[in-house]
PQR file with spaces between the fields and no chain letter, atoms N, CA, C, O and H, PARSE charges and radii, in Angstrom:
ATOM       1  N    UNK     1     -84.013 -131.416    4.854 -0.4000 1.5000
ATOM       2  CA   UNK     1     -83.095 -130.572    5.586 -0.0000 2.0000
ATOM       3  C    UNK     1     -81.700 -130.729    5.003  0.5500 1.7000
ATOM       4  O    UNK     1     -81.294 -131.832    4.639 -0.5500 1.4000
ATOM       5  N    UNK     2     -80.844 -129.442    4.899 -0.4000 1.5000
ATOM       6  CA   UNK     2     -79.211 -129.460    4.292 -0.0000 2.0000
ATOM       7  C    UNK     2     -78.673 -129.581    5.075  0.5500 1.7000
ATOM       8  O    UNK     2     -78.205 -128.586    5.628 -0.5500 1.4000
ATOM       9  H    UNK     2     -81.173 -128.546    5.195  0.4000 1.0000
ATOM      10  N    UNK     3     -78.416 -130.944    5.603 -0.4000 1.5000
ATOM      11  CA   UNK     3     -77.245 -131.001    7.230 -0.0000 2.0000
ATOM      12  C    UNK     3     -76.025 -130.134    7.091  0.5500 1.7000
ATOM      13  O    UNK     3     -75.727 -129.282    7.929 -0.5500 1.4000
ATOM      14  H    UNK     3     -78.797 -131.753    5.153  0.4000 1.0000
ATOM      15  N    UNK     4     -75.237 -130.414    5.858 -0.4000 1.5000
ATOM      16  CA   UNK     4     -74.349 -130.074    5.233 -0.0000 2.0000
ATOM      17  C    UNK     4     -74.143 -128.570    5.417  0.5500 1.7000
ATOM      18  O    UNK     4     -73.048 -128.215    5.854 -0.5500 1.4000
ATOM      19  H    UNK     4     -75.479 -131.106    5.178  0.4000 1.0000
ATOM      20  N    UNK     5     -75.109 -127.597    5.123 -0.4000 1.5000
ATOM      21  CA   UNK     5     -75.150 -126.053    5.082 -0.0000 2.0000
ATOM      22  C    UNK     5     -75.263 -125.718    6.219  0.5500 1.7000
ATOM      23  O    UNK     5     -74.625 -124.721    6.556 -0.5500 1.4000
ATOM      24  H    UNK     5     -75.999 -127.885    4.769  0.4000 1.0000
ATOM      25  N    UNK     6     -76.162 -126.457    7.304 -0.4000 1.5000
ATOM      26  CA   UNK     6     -76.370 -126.549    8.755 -0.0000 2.0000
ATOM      27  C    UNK     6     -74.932 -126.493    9.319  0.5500 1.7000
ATOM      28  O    UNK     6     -74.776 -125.379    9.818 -0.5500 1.4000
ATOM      29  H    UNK     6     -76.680 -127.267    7.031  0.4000 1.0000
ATOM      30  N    UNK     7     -73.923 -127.179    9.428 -0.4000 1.5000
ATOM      31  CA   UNK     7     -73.362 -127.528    9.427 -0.0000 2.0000
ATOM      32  C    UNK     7     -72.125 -126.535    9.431  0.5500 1.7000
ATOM      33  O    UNK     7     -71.381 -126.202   10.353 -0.5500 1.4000
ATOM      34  H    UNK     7     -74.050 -128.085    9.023  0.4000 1.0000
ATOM      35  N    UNK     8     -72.159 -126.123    7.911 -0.4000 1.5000
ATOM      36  CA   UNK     8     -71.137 -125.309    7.613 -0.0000 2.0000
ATOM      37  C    UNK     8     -71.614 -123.471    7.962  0.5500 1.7000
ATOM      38  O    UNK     8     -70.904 -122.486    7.758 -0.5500 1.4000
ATOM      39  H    UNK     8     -72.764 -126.393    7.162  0.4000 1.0000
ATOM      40  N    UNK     9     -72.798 -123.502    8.439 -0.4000 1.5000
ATOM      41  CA   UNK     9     -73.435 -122.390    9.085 -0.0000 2.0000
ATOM      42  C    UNK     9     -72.671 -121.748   10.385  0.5500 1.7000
ATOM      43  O    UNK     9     -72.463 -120.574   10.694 -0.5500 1.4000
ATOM      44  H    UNK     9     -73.375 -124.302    8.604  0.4000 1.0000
ATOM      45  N    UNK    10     -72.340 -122.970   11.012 -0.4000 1.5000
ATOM      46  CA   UNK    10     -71.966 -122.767   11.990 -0.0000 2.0000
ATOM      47  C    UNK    10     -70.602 -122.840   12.623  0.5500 1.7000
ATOM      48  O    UNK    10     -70.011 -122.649   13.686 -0.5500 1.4000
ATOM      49  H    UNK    10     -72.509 -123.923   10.761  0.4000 1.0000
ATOM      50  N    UNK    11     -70.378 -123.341   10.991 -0.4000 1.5000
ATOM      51  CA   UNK    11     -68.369 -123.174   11.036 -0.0000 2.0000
ATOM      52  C    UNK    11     -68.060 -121.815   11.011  0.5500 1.7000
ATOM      53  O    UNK    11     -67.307 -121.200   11.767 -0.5500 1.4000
ATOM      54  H    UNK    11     -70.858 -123.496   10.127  0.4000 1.0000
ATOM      55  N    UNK    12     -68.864 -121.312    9.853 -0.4000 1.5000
ATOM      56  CA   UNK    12     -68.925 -120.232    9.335 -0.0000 2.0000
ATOM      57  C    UNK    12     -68.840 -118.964   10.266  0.5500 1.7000
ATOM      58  O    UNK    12     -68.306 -117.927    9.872 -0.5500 1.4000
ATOM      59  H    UNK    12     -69.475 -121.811    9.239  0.4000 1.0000
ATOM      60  N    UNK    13     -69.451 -119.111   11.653 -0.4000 1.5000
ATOM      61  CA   UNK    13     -69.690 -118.495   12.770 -0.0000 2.0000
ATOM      62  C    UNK    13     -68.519 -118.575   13.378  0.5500 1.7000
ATOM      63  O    UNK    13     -67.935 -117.575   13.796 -0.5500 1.4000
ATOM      64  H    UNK    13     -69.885 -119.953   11.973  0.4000 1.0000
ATOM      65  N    UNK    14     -68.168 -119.500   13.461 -0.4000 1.5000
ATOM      66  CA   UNK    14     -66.281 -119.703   14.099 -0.0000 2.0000
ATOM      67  C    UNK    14     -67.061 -120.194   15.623  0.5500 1.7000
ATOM      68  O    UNK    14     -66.420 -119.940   16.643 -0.5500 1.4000
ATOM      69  H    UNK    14     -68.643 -120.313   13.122  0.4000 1.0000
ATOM      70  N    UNK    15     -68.443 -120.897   15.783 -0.4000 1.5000
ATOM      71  CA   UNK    15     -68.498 -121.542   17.051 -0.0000 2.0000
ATOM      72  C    UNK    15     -68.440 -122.874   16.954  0.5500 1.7000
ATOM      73  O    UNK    15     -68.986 -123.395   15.981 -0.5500 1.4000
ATOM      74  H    UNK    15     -68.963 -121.104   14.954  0.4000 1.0000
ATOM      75  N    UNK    16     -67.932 -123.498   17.697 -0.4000 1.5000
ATOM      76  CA   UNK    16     -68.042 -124.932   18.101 -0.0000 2.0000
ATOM      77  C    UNK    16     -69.413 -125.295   18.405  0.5500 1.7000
ATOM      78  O    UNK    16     -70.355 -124.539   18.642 -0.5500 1.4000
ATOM      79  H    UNK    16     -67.489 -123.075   18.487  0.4000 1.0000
ATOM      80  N    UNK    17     -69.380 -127.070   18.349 -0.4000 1.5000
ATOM      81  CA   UNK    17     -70.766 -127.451   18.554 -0.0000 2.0000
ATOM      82  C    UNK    17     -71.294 -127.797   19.674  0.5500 1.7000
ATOM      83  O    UNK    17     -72.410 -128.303   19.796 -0.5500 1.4000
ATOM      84  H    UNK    17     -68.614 -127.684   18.157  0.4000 1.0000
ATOM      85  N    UNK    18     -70.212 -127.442   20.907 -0.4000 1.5000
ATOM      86  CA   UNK    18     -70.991 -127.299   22.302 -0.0000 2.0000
ATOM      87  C    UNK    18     -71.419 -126.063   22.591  0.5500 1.7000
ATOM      88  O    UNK    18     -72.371 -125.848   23.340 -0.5500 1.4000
ATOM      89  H    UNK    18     -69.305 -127.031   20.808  0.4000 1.0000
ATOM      90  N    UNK    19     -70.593 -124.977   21.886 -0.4000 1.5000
ATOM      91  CA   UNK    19     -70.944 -123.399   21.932 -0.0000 2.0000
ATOM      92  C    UNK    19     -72.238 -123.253   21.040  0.5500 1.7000
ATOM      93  O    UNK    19     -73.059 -122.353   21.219 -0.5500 1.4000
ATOM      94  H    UNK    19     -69.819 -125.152   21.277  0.4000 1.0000
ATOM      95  N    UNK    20     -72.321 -124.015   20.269 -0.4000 1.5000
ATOM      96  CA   UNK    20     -73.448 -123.901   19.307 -0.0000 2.0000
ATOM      97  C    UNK    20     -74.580 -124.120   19.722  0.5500 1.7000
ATOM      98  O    UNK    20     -75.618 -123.457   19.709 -0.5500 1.4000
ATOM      99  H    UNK    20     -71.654 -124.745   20.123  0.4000 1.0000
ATOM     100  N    UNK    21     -74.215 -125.459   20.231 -0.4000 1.5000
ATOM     101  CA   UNK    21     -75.800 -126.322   21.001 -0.0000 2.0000
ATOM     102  C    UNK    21     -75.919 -125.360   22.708  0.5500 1.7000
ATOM     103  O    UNK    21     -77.071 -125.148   23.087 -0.5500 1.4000
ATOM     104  H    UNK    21     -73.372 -125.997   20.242  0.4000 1.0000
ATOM     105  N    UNK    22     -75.175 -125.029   23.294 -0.4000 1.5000
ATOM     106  CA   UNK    22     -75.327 -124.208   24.516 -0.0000 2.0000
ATOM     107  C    UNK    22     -75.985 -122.830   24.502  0.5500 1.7000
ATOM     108  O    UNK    22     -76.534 -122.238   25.431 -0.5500 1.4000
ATOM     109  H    UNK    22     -74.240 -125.202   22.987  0.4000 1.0000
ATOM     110  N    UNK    23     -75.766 -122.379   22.966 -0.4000 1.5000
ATOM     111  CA   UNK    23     -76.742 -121.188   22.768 -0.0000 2.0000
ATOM     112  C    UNK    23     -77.958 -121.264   22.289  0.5500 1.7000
ATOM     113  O    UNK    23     -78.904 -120.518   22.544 -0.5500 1.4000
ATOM     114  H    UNK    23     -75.321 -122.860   22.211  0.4000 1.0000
ATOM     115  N    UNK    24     -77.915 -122.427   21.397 -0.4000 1.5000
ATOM     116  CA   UNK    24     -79.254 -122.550   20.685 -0.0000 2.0000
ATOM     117  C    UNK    24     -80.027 -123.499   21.836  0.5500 1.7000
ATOM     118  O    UNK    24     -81.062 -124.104   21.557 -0.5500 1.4000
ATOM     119  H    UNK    24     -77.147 -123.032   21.191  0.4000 1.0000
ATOM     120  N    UNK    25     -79.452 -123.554   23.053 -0.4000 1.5000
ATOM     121  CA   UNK    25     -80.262 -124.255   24.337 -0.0000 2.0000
ATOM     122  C    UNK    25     -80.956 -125.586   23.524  0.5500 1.7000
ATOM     123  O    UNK    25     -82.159 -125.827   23.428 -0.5500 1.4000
ATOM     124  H    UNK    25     -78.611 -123.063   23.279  0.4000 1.0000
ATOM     125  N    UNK    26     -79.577 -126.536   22.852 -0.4000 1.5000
ATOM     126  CA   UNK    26     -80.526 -127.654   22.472 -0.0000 2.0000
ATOM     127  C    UNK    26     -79.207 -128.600   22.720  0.5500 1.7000
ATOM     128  O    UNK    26     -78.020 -128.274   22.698 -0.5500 1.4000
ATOM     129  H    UNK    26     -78.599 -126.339   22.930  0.4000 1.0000
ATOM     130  N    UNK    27     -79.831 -129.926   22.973 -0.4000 1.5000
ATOM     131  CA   UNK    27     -79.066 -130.718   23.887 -0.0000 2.0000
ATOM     132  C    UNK    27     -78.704 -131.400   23.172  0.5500 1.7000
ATOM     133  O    UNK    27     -79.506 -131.791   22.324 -0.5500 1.4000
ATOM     134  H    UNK    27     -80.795 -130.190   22.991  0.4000 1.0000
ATOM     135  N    UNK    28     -77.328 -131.894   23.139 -0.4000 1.5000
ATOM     136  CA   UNK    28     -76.521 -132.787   22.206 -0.0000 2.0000
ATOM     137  C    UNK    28     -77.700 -133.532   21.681  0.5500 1.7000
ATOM     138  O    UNK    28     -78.479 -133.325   20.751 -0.5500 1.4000
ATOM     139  H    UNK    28     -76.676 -131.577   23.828  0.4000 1.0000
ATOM     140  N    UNK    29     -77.524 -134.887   22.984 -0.4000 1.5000
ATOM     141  CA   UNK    29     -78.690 -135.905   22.238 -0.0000 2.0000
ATOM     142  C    UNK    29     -79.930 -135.518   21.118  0.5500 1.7000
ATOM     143  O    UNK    29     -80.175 -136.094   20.059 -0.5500 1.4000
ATOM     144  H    UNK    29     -76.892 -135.055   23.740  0.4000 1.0000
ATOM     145  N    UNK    30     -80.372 -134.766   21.508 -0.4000 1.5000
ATOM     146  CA   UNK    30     -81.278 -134.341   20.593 -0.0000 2.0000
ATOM     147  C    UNK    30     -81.270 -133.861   19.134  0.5500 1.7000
ATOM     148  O    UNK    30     -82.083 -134.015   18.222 -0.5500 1.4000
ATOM     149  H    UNK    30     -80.173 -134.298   22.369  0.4000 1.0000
ATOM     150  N    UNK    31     -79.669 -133.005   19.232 -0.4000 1.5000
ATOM     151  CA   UNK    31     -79.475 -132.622   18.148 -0.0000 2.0000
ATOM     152  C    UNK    31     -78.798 -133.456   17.395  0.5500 1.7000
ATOM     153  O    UNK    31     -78.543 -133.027   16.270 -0.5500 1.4000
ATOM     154  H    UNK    31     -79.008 -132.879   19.972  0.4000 1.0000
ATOM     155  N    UNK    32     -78.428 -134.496   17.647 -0.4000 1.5000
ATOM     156  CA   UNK    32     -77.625 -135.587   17.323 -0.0000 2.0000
ATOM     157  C    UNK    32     -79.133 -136.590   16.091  0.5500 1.7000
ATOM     158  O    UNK    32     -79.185 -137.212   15.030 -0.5500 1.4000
ATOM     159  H    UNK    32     -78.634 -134.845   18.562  0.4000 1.0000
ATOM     160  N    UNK    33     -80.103 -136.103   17.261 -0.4000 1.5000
ATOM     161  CA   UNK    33     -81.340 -137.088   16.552 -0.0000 2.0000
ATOM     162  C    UNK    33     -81.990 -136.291   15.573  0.5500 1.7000
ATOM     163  O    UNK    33     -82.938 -136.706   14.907 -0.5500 1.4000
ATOM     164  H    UNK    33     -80.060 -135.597   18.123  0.4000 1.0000
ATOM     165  N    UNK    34     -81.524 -135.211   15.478 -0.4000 1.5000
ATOM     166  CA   UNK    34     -82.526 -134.004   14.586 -0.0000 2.0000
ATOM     167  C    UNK    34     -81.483 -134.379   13.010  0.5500 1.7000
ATOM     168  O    UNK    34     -81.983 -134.700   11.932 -0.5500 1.4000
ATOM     169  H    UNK    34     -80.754 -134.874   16.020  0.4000 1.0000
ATOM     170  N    UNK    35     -80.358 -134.265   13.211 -0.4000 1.5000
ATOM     171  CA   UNK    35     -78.805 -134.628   12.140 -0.0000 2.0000
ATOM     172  C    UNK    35     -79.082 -135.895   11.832  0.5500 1.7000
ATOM     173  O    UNK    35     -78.833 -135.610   10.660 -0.5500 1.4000
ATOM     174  H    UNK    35     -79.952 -134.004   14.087  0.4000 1.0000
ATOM     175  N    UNK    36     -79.373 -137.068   11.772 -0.4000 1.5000
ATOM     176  CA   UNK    36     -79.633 -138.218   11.669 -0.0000 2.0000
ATOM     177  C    UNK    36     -80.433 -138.339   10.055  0.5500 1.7000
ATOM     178  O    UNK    36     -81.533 -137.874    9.756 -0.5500 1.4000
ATOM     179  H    UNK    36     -79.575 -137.299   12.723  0.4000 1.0000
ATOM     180  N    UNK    37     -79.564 -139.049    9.249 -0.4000 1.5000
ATOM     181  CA   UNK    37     -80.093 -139.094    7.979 -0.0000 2.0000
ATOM     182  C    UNK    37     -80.907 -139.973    7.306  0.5500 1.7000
ATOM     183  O    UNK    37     -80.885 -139.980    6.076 -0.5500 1.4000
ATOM     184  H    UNK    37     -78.670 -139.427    9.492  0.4000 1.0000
ATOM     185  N    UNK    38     -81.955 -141.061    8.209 -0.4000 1.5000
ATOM     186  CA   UNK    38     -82.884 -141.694    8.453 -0.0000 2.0000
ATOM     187  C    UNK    38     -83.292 -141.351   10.168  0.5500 1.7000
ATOM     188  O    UNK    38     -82.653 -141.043   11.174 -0.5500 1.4000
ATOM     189  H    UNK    38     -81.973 -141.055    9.209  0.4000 1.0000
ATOM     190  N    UNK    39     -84.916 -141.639    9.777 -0.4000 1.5000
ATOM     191  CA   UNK    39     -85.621 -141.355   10.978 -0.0000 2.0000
ATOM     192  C    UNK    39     -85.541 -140.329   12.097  0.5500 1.7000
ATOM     193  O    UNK    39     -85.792 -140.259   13.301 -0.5500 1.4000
ATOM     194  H    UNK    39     -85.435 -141.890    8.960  0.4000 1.0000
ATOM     195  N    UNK    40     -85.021 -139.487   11.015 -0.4000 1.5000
ATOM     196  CA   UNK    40     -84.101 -137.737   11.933 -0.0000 2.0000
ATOM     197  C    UNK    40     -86.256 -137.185   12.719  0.5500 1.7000
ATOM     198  O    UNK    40     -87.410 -137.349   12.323 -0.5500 1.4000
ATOM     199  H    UNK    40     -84.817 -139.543   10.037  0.4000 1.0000
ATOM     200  N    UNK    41     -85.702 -136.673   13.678 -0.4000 1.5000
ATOM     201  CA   UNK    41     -86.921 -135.668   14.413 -0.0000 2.0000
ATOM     202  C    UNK    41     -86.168 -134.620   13.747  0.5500 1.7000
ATOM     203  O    UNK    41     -85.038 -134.267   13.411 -0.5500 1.4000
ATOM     204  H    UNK    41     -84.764 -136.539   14.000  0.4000 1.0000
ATOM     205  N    UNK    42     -88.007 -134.161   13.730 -0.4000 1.5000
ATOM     206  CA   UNK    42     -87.451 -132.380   13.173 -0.0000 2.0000
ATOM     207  C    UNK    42     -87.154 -131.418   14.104  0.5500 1.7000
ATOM     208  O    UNK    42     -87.401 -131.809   15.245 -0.5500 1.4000
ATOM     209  H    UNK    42     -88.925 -134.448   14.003  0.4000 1.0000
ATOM     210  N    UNK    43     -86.802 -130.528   14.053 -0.4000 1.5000
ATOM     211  CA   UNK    43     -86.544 -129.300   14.728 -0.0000 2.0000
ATOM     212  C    UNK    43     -87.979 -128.666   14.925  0.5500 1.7000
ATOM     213  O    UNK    43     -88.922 -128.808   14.147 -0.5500 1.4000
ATOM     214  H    UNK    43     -86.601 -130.211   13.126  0.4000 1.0000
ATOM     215  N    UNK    44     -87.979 -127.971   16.053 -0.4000 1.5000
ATOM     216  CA   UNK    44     -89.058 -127.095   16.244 -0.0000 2.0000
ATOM     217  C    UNK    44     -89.211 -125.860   15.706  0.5500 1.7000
ATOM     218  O    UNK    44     -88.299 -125.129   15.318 -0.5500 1.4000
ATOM     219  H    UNK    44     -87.213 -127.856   16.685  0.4000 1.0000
ATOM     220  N    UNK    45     -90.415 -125.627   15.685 -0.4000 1.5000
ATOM     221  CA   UNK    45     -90.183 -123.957   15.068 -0.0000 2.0000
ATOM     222  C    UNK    45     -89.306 -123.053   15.959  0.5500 1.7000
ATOM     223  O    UNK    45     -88.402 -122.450   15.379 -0.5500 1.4000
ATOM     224  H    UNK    45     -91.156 -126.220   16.000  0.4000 1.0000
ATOM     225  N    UNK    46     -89.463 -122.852   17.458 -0.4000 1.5000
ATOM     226  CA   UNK    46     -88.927 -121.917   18.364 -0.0000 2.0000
ATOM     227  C    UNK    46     -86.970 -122.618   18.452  0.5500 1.7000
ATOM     228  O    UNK    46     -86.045 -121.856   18.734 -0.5500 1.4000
ATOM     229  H    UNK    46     -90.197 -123.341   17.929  0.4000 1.0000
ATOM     230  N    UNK    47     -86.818 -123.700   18.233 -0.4000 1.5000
ATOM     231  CA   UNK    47     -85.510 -124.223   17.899 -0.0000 2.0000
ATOM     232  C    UNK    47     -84.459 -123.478   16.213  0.5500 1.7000
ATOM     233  O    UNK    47     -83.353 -122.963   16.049 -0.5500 1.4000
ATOM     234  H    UNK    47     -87.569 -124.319   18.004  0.4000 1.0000
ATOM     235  N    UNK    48     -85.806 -123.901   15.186 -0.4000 1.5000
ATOM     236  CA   UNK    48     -85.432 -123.006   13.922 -0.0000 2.0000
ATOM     237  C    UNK    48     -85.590 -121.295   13.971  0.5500 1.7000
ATOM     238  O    UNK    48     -85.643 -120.800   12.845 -0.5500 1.4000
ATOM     239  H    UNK    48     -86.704 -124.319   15.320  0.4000 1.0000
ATOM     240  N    UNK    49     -85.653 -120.547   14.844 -0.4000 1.5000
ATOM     241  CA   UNK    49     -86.251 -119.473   15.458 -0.0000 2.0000
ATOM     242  C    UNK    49     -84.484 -118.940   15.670  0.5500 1.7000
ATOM     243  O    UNK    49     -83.682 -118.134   15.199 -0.5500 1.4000
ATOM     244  H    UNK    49     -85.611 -120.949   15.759  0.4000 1.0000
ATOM     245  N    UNK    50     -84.588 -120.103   16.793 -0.4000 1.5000
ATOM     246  CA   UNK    50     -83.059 -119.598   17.713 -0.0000 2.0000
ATOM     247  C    UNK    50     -81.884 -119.758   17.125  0.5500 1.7000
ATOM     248  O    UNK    50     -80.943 -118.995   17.346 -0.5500 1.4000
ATOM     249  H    UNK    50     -85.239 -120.759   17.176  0.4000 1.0000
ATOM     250  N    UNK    51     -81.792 -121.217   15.956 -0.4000 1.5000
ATOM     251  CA   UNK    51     -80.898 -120.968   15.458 -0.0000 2.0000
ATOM     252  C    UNK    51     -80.396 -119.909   14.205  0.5500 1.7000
ATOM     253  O    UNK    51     -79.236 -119.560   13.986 -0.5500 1.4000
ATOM     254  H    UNK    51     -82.556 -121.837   15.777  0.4000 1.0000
ATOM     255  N    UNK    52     -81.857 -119.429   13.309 -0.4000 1.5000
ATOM     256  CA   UNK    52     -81.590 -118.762   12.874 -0.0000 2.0000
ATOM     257  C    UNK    52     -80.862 -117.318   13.351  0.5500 1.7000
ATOM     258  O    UNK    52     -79.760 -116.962   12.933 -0.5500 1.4000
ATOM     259  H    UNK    52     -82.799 -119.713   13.486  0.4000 1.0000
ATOM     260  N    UNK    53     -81.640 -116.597   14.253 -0.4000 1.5000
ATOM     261  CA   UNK    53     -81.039 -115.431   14.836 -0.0000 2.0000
ATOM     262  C    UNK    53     -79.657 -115.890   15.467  0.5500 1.7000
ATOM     263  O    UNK    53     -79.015 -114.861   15.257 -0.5500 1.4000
ATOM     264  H    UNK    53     -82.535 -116.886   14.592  0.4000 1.0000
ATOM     265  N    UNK    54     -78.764 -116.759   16.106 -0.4000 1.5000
ATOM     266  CA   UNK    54     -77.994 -117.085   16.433 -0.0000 2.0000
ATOM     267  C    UNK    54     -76.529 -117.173   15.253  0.5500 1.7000
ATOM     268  O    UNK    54     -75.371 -116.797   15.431 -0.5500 1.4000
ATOM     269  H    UNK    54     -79.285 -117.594   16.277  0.4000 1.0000
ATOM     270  N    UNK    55     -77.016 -117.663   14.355 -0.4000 1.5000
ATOM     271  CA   UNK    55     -76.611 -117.803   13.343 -0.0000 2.0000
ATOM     272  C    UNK    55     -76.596 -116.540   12.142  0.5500 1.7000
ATOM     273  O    UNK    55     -75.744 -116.435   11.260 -0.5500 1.4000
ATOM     274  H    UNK    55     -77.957 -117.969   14.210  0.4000 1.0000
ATOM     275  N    UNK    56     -77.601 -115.752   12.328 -0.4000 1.5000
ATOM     276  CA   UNK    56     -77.471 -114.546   11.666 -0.0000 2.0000
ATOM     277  C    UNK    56     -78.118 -114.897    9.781  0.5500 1.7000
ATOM     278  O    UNK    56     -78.057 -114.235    8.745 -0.5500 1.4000
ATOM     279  H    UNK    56     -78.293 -115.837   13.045  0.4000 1.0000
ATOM     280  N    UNK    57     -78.692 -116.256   10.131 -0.4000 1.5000
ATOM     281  CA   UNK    57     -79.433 -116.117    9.110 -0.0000 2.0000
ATOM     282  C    UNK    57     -80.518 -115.769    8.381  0.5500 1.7000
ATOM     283  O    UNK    57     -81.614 -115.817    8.938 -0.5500 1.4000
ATOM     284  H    UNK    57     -78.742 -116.793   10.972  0.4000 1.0000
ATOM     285  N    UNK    58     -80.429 -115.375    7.077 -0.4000 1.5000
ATOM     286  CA   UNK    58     -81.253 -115.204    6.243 -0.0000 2.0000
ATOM     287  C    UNK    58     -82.555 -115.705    5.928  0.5500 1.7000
ATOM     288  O    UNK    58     -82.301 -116.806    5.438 -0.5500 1.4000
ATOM     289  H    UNK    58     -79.538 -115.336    6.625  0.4000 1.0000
ATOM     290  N    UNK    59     -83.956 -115.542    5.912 -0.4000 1.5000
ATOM     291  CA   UNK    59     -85.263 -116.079    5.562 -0.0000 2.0000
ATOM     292  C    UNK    59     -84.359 -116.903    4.527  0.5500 1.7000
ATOM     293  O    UNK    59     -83.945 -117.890    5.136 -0.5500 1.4000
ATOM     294  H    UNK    59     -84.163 -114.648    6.310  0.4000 1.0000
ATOM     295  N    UNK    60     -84.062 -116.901    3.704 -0.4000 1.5000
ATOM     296  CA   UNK    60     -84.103 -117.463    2.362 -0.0000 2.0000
ATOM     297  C    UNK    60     -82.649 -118.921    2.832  0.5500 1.7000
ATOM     298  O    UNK    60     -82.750 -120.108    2.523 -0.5500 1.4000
ATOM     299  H    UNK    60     -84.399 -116.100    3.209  0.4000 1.0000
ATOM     300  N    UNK    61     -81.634 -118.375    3.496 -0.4000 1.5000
ATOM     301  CA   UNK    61     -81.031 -119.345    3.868 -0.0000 2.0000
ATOM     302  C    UNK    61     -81.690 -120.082    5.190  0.5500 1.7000
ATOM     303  O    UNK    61     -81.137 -120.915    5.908 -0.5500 1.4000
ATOM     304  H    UNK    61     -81.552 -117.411    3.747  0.4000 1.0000
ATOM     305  N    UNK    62     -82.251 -119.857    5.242 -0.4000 1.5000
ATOM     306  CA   UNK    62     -83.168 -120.505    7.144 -0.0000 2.0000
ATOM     307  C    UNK    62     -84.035 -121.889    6.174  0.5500 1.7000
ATOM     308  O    UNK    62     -83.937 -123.113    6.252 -0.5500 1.4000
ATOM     309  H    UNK    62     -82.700 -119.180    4.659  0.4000 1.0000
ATOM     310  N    UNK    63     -84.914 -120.930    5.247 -0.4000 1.5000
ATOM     311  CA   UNK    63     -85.265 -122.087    4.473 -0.0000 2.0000
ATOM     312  C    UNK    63     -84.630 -122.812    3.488  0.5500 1.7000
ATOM     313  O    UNK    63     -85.078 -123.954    3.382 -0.5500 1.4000
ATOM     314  H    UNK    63     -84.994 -119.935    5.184  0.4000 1.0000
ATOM     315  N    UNK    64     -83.653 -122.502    2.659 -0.4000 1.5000
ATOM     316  CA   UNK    64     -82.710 -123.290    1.880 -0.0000 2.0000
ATOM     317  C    UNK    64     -82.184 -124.684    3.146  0.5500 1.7000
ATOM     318  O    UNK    64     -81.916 -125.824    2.765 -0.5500 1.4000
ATOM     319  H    UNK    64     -83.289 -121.575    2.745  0.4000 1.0000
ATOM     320  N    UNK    65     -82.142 -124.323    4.368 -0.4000 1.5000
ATOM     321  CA   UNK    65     -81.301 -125.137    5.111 -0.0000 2.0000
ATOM     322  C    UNK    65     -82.147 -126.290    5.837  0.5500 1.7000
ATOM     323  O    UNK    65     -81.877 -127.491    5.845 -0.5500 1.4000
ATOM     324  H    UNK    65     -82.359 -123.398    4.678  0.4000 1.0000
ATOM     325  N    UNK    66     -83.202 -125.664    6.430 -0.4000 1.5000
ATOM     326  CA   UNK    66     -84.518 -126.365    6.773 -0.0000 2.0000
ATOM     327  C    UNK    66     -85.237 -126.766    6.064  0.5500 1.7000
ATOM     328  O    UNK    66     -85.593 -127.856    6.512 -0.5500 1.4000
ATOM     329  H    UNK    66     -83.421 -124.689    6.424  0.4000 1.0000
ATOM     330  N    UNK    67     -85.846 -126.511    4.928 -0.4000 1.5000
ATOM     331  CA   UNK    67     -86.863 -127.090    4.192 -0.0000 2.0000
ATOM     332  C    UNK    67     -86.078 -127.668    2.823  0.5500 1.7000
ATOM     333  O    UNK    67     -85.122 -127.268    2.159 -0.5500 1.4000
ATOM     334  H    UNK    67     -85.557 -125.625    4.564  0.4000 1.0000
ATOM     335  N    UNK    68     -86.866 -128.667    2.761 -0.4000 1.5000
ATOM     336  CA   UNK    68     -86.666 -129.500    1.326 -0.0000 2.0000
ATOM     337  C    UNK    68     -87.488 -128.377   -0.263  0.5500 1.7000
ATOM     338  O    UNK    68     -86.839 -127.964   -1.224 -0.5500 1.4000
ATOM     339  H    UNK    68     -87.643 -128.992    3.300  0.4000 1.0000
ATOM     340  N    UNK    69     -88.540 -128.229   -0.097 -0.4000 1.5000
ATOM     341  CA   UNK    69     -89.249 -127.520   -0.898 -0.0000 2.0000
ATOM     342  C    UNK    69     -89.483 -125.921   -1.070  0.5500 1.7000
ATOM     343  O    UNK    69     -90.540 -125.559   -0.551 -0.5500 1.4000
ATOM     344  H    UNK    69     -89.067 -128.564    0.683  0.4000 1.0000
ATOM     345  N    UNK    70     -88.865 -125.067   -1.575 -0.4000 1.5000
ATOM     346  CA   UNK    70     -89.367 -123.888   -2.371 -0.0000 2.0000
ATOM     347  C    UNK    70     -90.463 -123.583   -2.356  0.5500 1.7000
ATOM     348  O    UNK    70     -91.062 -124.133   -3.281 -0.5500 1.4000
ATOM     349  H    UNK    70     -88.007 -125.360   -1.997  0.4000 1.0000
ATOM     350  N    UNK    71     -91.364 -122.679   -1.495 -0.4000 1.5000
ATOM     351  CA   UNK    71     -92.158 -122.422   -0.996 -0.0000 2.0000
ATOM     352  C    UNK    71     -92.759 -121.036   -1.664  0.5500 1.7000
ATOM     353  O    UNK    71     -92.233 -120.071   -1.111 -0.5500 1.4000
ATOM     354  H    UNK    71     -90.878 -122.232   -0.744  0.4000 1.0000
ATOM     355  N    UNK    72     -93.766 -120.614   -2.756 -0.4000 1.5000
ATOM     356  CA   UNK    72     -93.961 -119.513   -3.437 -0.0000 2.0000
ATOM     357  C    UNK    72     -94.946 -119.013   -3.155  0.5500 1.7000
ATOM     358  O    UNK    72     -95.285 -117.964   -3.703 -0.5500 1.4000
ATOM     359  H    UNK    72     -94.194 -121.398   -3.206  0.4000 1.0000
């Protein structure tokens, strides 16, 4: 996962990360544990779902941001 692009996804949006996490209906703690750069939980699909449309992203950036591997 690109925390980093995650991240700047949502700067990019001009929302904050209580506005962020309040839309994408995901709870600090959690997302705190999903960001975690050892022993991170993943995101759910219906979580990667919401933030994409929320975010207005792209298949290709949804997976650049979520997935490690290039998928053909």
């Amino acid at each position: 996962m690109n925390r980093n692009r995650l991240r700047a996804a949502i700067a990019m949006k001009g929302l904050t990360m209580g506005a962020f996490l309040e839309r994408a209906k995901i709870a600090p703690a959690s997302f705190s544990r999903k960001m975690r750069e050892e022993n991170a939980v993943e995101f759910t699909r219906a979580e990667i779902e919401r933030i994409k449309d929320l975010l207005e992203l792209s298949n290709e950036e949804m997976c650049e941001i979520f997935f490690d591997e290039k998928v053909s």
